[in-house]
N, C-alpha and C positions, 0 to 999 in steps of 0.2 A: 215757428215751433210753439206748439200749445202745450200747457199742464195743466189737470184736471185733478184737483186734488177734494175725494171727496168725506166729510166727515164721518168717521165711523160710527159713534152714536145714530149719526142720525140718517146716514145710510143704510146700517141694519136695519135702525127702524123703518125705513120707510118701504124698504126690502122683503123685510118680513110681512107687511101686512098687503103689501102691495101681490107676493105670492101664495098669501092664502086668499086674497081677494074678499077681506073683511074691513069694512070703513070702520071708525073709531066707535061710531055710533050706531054701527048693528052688533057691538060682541055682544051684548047682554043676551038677545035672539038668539046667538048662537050657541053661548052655551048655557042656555034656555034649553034648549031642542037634544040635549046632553045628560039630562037630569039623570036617568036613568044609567044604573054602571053596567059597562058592557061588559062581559067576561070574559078573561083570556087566560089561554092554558097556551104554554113554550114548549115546544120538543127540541132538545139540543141549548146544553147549559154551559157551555164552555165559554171561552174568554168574549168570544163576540157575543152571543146571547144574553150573557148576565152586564157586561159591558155594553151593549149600544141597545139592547132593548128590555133589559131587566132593572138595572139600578135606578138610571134616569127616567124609566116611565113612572115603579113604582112614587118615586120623587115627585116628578113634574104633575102626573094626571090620574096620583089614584082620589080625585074628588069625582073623575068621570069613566073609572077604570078597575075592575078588581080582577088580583090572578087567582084563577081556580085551580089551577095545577102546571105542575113542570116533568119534563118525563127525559128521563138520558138512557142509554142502557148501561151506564154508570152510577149505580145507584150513590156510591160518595160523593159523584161531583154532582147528581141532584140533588142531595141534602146540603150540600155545601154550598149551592146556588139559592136555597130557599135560605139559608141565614145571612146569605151576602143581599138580600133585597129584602129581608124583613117582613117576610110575609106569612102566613098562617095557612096555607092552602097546602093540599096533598102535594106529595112524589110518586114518582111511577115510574117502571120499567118497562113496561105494556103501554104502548103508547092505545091500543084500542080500547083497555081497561080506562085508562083516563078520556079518553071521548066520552063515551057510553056514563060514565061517573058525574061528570065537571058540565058535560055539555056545554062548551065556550063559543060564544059568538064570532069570536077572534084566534084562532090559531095564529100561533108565531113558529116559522121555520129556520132551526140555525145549526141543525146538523152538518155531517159533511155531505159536499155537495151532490156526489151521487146518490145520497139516499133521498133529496129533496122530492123527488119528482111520487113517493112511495107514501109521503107525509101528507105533500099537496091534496094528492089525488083522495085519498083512506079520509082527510080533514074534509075534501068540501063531502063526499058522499054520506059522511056523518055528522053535515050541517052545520059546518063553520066557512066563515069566510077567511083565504089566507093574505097572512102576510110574511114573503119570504126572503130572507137574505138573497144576494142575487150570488151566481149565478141561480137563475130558474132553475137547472139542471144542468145534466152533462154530452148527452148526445140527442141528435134528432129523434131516436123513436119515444123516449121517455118524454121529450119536448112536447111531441103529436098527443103523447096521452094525456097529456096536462090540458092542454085545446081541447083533448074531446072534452076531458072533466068538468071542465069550468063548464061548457056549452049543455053538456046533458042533464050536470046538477043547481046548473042558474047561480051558482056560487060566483065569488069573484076574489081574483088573485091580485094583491098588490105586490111589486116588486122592486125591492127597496136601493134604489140607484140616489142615494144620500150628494153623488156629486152634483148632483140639480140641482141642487136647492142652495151651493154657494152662490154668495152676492159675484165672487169674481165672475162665474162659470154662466153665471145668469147673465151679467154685464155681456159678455160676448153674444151669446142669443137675442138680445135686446139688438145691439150694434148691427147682427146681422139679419134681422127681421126689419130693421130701420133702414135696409138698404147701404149702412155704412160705406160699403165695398163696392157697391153694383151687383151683378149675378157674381155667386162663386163658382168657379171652375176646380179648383182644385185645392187639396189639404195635405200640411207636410205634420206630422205627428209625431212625435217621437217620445216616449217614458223612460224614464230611467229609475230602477232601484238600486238601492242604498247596500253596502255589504253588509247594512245590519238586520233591515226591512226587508230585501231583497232577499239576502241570506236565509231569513226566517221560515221562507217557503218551503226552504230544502231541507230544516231539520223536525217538519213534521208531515200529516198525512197528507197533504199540499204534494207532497215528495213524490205520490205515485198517480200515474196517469187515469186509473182505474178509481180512484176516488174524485179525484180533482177536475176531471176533463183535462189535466196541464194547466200549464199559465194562460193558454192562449183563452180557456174561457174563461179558469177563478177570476182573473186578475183583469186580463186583457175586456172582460164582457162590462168592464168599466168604461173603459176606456171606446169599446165599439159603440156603447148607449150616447155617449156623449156625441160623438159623431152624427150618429140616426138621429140624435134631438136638435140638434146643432143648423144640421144641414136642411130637416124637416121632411126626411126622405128615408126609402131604407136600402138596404144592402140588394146589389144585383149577382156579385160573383167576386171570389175571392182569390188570390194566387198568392203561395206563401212559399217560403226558408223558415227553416228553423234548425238548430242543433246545441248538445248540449255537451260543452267544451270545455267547462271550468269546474260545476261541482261533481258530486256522485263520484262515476269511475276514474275522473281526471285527477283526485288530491292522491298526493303520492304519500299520505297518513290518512291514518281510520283508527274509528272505536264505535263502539256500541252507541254513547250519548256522552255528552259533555262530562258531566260528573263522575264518570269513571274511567275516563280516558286516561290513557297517560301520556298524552303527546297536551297536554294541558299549558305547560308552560312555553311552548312553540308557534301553537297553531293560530291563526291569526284569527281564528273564526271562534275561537274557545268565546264560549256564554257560560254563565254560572247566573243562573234559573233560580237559585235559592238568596238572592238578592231581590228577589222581584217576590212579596209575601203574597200577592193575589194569585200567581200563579203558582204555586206553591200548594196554597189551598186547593187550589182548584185539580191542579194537575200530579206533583210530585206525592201529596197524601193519600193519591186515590188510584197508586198506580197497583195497586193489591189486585184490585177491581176486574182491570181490565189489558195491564203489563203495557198500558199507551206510555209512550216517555217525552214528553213535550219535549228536551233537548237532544232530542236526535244529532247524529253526525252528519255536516254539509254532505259527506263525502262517501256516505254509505253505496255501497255497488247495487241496490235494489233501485235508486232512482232512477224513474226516466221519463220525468218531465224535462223541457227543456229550459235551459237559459238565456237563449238569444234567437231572438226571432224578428221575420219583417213582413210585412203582405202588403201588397197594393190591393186597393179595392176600389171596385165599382159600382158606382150608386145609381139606381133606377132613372135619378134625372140629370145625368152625365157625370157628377160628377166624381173625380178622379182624389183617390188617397193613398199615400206615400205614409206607412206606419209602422214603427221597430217599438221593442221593449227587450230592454238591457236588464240584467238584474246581478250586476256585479260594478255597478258604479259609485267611485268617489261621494257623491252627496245623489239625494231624492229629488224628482221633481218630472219637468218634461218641457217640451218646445212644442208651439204647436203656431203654422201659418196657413190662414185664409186665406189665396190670393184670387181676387177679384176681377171683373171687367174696370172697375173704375179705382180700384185698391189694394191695399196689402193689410188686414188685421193680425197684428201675432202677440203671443207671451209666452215667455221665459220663465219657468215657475219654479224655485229651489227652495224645497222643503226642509233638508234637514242634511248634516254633513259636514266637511271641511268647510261650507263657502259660504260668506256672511250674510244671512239673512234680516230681506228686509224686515217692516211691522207691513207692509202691504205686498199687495200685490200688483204688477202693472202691466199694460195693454198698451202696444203701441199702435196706434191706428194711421196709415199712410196713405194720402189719395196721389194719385197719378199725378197729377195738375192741381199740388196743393200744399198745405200745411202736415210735418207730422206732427201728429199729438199722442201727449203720454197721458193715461188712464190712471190713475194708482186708487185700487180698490185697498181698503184695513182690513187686514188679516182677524178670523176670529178662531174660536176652537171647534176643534169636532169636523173632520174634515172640509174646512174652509169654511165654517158656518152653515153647511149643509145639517148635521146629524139633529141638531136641537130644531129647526125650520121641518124637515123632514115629519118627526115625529110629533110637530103641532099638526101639523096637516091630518097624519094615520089618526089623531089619539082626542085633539083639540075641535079641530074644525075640518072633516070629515068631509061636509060637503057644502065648502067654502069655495067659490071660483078657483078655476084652476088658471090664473092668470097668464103664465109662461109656458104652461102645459107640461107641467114639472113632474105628475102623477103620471106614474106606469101599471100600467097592467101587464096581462097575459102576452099581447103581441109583441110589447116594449120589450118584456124579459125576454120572448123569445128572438125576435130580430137581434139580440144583442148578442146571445150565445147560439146563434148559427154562423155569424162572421166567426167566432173563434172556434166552433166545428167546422166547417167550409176551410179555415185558415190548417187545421191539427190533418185533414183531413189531404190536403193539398200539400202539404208538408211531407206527407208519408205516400204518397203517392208520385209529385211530381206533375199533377196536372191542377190547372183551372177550375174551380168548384161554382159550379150555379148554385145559387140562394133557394130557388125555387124546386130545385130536384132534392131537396132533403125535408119534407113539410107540404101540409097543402096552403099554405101561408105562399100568395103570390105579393113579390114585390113593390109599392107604391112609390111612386113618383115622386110625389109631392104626398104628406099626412094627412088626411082628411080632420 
């Protein structure tokens, strides 16, 4: 039995520069070739927007970055956004008013997700390149339009799958590019959310399938990219369960939203929103606006995304995946095994919950005919170390080797939200969903 224990200073480091594919002694070059500041105007200011691409960019990279404009159809929670990042550039409610105004090099998309595909499209044909929270979108035909767009207006879509970019998530990709295993045959995957994480889906616009696509794409279209990058392959056909058992019509108490409930001192799911000030700002001061109530009821009867769900799926170059996401479990995290011709690679990830967590994370890698060994990657912030790596890449070093092949595009985003349409779609149906009968995106084997 082996232990690999590796230092986290200097693991990050070498993590970091290793996947934006910058030696020590080209950065001056690079951000050389950056002089100039690119412009970027945000459509959609809410918790994720001003949180993973507002605060910290303005921070990190406005020496190579200026925002020109931010647009909500909430005009308070866009004022509110342009004094939580300190910035000096217009607001707008007209997201075409601000194209045609600001003209930004850089669109950022962080609306809700059905309306992504309406941003993407109206941005590149008014000459911006996007960068979009993921999902891409919500169903295949919006998906097609976004392929033709990018293709007709020479524009290009990034699409921002932030779990790449962990040193852990990397580690696995590395292991099985190195052959760790032998060929993989098959993957057992499992998520689990938290009844607090988890919960959160269902007390807001998350809650209905018509914005969201469901879990099976917000959430899950994480979880299917990881796979597709993983395995280096994409999705062939899908077969799925789902139902939704525990929140929505199931709680035998309801109210409108936490704050005015009166089952407050009972429900085990009560949040009080007015603890948390960023949200607060953002959401509870600006509900005048638009009557949005960020603390919704888990348990409201208009839900109907689901909670528990599983698909097997089939991948172009055989191989087989075994995949659930729970979203009423004891602590966060998930299980996931590679098993191999020559091995077993797996981990055990617990994020947050009852159950003690480590400062890393760990990999057990087992050969057939051999030693097991424990991996233990150092935990960072920002989903695994992903979100700060991520956004050197979009913001820093652009077009810096893509070492791991961590950068997504158009195809990435879309292979990733047709497993959880193929999965939503197979669910309400009862039959087997081919990849290729929803898109003219035919399936590849192996990634080019």
């Amino acid at each position: 039995m082996e232990h690999t224990i590796l230092n986290r200073r200097d693991f990050l480091q070498q993590a970091t520069l290793a996947a934006a594919g910058v030696a020590l002694s080209t950065i001056p070059d690079v951000l050389g070739a950056t002089a100039t500041k690119r412009k970027v105007a945000m459509v959609g200011t809410g918790h994720r927007g001003t949180g993973m691409w507002g605060t910290p960019v303005v921070h990190e990279f406005s020496d190579v970055i200026e925002f020109v404009g931010l647009c909500d159809a909430n005009i308070g929670r866009a004022e509110t956004a342009k004094k939580m990042l300190g910035v000096t550039c217009a607001v707008y409610t007209d997201f075409e008013k601000m194209m045609r105004e600001t003209k930004p090099d850089l669109l950022i998309v962080t609306t809700v997700d059905a309306t992504h595909d309406k941003f993407i499209i109206k941005g590149m044909e008014m000459g911006a390149d996007i960068i979009t929270e993921k999902p891409m979108t919500t169903d295949e035909g919006k998906c097609q339009a976004i392929l033709d767009a990018e293709k007709r207006t020479g524009k290009k879509v990034t699409v921002t799958f932030n779990y790449r970019y962990s040193p852990h998530r990397q580690k696995i990709y590395e292991l099985l590019r190195a052959g760790a295993i032998g060929k993989v045959t098959s993957v057992d995957f499992h998520w689990y959310l938290d009844t607090r994480h988890g919960a959160d889906y269902f007390r807001r616009w998350h809650r209905l399938k018509e914005n969201s696509g469901s879990l099976w794409v917000h959430k899950a279209s994480h979880h299917f990219d990881l796979l597709n990058w993983w395995l280096e392959s994409e999705p062939a056909s899908v077969y799925a369960q789902a139902a939704l058992e525990h929140y929505g019509k199931n709680g035998t108490v309801r109210g409108k939203n936490c704050r005015t409930c009166d089952h407050k001192a009972t429900c085990p799911f009560y949040w009080d929103i007015t603890k948390d000030n960023r949200l607060v700002n953002l959401y509870v001061n600006n509900e005048q606006h638009d009557g949005y109530l960020r603390d919704g009821c888990v348990f409201k009867e208009d839900i109907n995304i689901y909670d528990k769900m599983a698909a097997t799926i089939q991948y172009a170059n055989g191989v087989n995946v075994s995949y659930s996401l729970t979203t009423y479990s004891p602590y966060e995290g998930y299980r996931i095994a590679f098993n191999g011709t020559q091995g077993r690679l797996e981990a055990w990830i617990k994020e947050t919950g009852q159950m003690t967590i480590e400062p890393y994370d760990e990999l057990m890698l087992a050969k057939n005919f051999g030693a097991v060994e424990y991996i233990k990657i150092p935990q960072a912030e920002g989903h695994g170390g992903g979100d700060a790596r991520l956004r050197d890449k979009i913001f820093r070093n652009p077009n810096s080797a893509d070492t791991f092949r961590q950068s997504a595009g158009s195809r990435d985003g879309a292979m990733a939200i047709l497993v959880g349409i193929a999965a939503r779609k197979s669910a309400e149906t009862g039959q087997s969903i081919k990849i290729a009968d929803l898109t003219d995106l035919k399936p590849r084997a192996i990634k080019a």
